[in-house]
N, C-alpha and C positions, 0 to 999 in steps of 0.2 A: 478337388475338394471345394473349388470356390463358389462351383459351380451347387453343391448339396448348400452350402452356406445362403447362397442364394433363394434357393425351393426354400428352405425355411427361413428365411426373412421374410419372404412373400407369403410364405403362410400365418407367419405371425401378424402380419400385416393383414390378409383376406380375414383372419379371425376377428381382429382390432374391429375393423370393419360394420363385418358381418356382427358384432356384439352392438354395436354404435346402430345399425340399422333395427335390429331387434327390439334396443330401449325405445328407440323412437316407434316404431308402429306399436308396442304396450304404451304409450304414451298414447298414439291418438287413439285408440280401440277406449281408451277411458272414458272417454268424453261418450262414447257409444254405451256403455255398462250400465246407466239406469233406464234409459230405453230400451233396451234389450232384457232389460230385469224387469220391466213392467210390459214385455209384450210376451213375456215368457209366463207371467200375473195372468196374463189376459186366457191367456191359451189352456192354459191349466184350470182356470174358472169354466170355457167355454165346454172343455173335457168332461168335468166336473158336471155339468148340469147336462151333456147329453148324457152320458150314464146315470144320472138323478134327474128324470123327466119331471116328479113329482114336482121338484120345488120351481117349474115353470108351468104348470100345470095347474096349481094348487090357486096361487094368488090370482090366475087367470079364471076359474071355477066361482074362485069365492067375491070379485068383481062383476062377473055375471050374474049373481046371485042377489049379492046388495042394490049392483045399479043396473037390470037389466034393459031399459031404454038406450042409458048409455053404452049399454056394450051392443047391442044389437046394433047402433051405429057407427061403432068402432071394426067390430066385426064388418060392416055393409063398406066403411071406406077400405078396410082389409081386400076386402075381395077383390076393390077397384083398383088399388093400388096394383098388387097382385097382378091382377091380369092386364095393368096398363106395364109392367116391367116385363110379363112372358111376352108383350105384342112387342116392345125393344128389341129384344133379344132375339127374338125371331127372325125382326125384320132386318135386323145386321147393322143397326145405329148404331149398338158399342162398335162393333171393328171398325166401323168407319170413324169414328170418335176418336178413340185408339191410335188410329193410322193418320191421323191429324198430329195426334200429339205426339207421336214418335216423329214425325216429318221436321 
């Protein structure tokens, strides 16, 4: 019998425990909840406007319109930009970057 007396002390115990380790990781996950509430903002916005191309579309049309010097130059650094990050990525600068900053 001492022996069952035992198994449940210890389990009263493992419970105690395991309840004590719970509060504490809801404790520190706290500190994580408005970053995580604003990157859940972000994602739902990002969603949001590929499904609604328009309202990425629209303010960009009507900027070309008003300032078309300025956007032809905006567009021209576009391009360079552009094709200075596909020539990166090609040429395997992230991984090695990457594999620095893991090291």
């Amino acid at each position: 019998m001492s022996r069952l007396l035992e198994i449940r002390t210890r389990r009263a115990h493992l419970m105690a425990s395991a309840a004590v380790e719970r509060e504490r990781i809801r404790a520190q996950l706290r500190a994580w909840e408005a970053p995580f509430a604003l990157a859940d903002t972000g994602i739902c916005a990002a969603r949001y406007l590929r499904r609604h191309p328009q309202w990425i579309i629209g303010p960009i049309v009507l900027f070309a319109v008003l300032r078309p010097r300025r956007a032809l130059s905006w567009a021209r650094n576009g391009v360079i930009a552009w094709r200075a990050w596909r020539w990166v990525v090609r040429s395997g600068y992230l991984r090695v970057f990457a594999m620095r900053l893991t090291a």
